[in-house]
N, C-alpha and C positions, 0 to 999 in steps of 0.2 A: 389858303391852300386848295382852295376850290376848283382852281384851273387846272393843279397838278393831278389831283387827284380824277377829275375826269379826263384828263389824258391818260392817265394809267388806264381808266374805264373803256377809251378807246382800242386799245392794245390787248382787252379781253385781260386786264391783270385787275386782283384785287384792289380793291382804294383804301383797305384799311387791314387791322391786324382779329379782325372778330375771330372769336374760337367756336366759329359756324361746325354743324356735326355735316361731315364728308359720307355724303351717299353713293360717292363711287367704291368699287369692288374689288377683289380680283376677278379670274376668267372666272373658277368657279363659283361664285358669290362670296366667298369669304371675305371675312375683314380684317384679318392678321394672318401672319407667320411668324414663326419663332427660329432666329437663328443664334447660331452658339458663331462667335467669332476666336478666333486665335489656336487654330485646330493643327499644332505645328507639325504632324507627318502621319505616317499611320498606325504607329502606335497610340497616339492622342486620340486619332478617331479612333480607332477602335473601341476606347475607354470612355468616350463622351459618350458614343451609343450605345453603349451596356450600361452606361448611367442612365442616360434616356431611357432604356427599357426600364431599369430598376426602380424608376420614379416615375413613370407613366406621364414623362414629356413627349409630346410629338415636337421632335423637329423637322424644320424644312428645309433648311438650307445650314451651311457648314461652310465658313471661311478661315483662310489663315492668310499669316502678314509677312511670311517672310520669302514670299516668292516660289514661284517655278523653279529659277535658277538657283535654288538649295535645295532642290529635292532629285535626288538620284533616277535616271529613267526608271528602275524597277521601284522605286519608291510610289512617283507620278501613277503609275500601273496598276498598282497596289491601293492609291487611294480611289482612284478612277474608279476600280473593278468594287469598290466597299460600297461608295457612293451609290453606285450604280443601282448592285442588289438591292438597296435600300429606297429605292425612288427619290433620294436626296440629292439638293443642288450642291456641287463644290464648288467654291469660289476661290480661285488661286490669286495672289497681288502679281501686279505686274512690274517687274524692275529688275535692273536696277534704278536709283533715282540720287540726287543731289547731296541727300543725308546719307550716304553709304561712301561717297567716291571722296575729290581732295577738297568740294565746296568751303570755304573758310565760311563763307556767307553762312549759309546750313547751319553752323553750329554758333554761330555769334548773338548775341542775347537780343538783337533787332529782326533777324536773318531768316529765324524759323521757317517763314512760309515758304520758303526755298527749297527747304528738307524734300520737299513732295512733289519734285519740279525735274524733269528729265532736259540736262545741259547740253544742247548742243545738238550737231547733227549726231555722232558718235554716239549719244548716247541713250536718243531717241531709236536710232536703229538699235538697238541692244532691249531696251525695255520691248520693241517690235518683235525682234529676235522670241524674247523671253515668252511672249503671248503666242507666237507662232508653235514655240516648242510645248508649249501645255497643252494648246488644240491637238496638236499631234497625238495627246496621250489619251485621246478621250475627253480632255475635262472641255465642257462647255460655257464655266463664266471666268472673266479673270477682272478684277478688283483693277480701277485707274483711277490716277490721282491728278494727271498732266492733261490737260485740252487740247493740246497738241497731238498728242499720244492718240487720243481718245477722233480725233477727227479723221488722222492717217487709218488709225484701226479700222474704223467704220467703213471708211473707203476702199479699206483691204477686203473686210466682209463683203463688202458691196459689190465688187467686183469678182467675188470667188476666190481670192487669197489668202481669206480665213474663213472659216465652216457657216454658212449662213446662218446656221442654228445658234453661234457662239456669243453670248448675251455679255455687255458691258457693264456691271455693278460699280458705279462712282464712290471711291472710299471717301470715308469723314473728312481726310485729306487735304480734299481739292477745295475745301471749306466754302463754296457760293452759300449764300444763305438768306437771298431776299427771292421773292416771286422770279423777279425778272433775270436774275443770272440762273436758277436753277431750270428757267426754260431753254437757257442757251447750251446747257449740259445735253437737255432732251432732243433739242434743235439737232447737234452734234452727233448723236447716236446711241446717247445712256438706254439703256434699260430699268434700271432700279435709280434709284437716288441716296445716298447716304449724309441726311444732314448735320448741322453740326451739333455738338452732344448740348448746348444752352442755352437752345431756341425755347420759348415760351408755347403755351398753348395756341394761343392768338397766330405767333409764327407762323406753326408747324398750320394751321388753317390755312394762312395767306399762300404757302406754298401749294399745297395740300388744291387751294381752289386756280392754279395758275398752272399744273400738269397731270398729266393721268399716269407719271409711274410711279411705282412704288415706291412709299419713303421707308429706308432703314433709319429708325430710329433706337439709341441706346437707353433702355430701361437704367441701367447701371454704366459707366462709363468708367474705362481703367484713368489709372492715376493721372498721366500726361494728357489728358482730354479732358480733365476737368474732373472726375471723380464723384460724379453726381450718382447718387443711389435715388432714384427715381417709382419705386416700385407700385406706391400709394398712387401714382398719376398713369396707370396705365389704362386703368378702362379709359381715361379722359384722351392721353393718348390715341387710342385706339380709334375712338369717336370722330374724333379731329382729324386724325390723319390716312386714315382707311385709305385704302390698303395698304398697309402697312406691316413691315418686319420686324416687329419685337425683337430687340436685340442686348443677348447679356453679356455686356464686357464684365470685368470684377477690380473693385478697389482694392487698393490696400495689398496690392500683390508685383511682383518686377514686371519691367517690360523684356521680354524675354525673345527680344527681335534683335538680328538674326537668328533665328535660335539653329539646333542642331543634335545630336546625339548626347552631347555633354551635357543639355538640358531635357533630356526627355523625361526624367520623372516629374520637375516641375512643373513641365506642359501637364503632363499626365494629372497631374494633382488641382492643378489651377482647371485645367476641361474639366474633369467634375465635378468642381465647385460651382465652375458658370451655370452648369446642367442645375444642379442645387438651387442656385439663384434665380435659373427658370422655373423651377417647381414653384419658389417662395411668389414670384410676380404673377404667376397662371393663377396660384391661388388666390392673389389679390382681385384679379381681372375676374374671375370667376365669381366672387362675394359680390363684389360689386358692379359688373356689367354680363351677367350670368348669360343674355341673351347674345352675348356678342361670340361671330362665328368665326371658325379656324378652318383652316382647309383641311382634309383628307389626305392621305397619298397611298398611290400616286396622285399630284396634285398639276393641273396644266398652267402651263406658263414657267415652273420650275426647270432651270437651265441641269437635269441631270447627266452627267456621263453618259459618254457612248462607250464601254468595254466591250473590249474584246473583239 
């Protein structure tokens, strides 16, 4: 394996899975962030960040899954303008995608990886569409699952057709999970990274030593990803994967995508449990990596809204 491995050595890519401690940062030196994911309109945030206050979590970023295109302009507006006040990042999904439209593939017991996958020209323009109308609203990150998607986009930014400020977060998704495809994510135009929830220590290093963005990693992971409650490994996480966005999905709870008005108290109820589940992991990361630092906010580098 000798050859293989100093070719990878040539390419500036790890040669192996060691769970090395990561001395890169963010801008402000910090070595995590804490983000709540599945934040489905504003009523949920509202209530995740009156949890946040009520339990003395700092969060930093704030994402939901079920797109731009379910959330009403004055809605978009509305989370925009919350976010905003708070120096928090919002992170909107981009779609539509495969697992929502007539995909057969999408839902066949081989087919999954399709789910996350934008068909066609049609519908490529449409998830474009979807990220263009969230920039609109102020919000500055929007969650992509498709490479395709994510190359056009960057090209758009790049050009001025979408807000130069407007930061690309790769959902869990688009699933890359070796050194070398998670650089072609960065290559492309990611900003953050979101790996997949059952990488090991060693992994999340090998990645960790093969790019400088951010890896979102799930402390806890909802049910369809794996369902791993992770809480005991997070200073080790943190270690390894600096910088890094501590992230609390929650088991044992529905997937609640698309969601909408019909489910707003579930949102409501499940956001502050996750909030909960950050308190339980902070505490953990605290006993046992007591040294280890968080950012502040306002915090630089965090994609927050522009309102108003």
């Amino acid at each position: 394996m000798r050859q293989t491995r100093d070719f990878l050595r040539s390419l500036g890519l790890p040669t192996d899975d060691t769970a090395a401690t990561s001395e890169k940062r963010f801008p402000d030196g910090a070595q995590y962030r804490v983000e709540i994911p599945s934040t489905e309109g504003p009523e949920v945030l509202d209530a995740v960040l009156a949890e946040a206050d009520a339990r003395g979590v700092l969060v930093h970023r704030i994402s939901q899954g079920s797109g731009g295109m379910l959330l009403t302009d004055d809605e978009l507006a509305a989370m925009a303008s919350t976010a905003a006040a708070r120096s928090v990042e919002l992170s909107l999904f981009a779609r539509p995608l495969a697992g929502w439209d007539t995909s057969a593939m999408a839902v066949s017991s081989g087919g999954a990886p399709v789910a996350a996958q934008a068909r066609g020209t049609e519908q490529l323009v449409h998830v474009l569409e979807d990220i263009r109308r969230t920039a609109e609203s102020g919000i500055r990150s929007v969650l992509v699952t498709d490479l395709g998607v994510l190359k056009v986009a960057s090209a758009m930014r790049e050009a001025g057709d979408l807000p130069a400020d407007l930061q690309f977060k790769i959902s869990v998704q688009m699933g890359l999970a070796n050194p070398a495809s998670v650089r072609i994510a960065e290559d492309l135009g990611a900003d953050t990274y979101n790996v997949p929830t059952d990488l090991s220590l060693g992994q999340l290093a090998a990645i960790r030593a093969a790019t400088d963005l951010p890896l979102d990693v799930y402390i806890e992971a909802p049910d369809d990803m794996g369902g791993f409650v992770r809480h005991f490994e997070i200073a080790e996480i943190v270690r390894v994967a600096a910088p890094v966005y501590v992230k609390f999905g929650l088991r044992n709870a529905p997937n609640i995508y698309p969601s909408g008005s019909h489910l707003t108290p579930t949102a409501v109820a499940l956001g502050r449990e996750r909030v909960r589940r950050a308190q339980l992991g902070l505490g953990l990361l605290a006993r046992y990596s007591p040294d280890a630092i968080a950012s502040t906010l306002p915090a630089e580098g965090l994609a927050v809204p522009v309102s108003g």
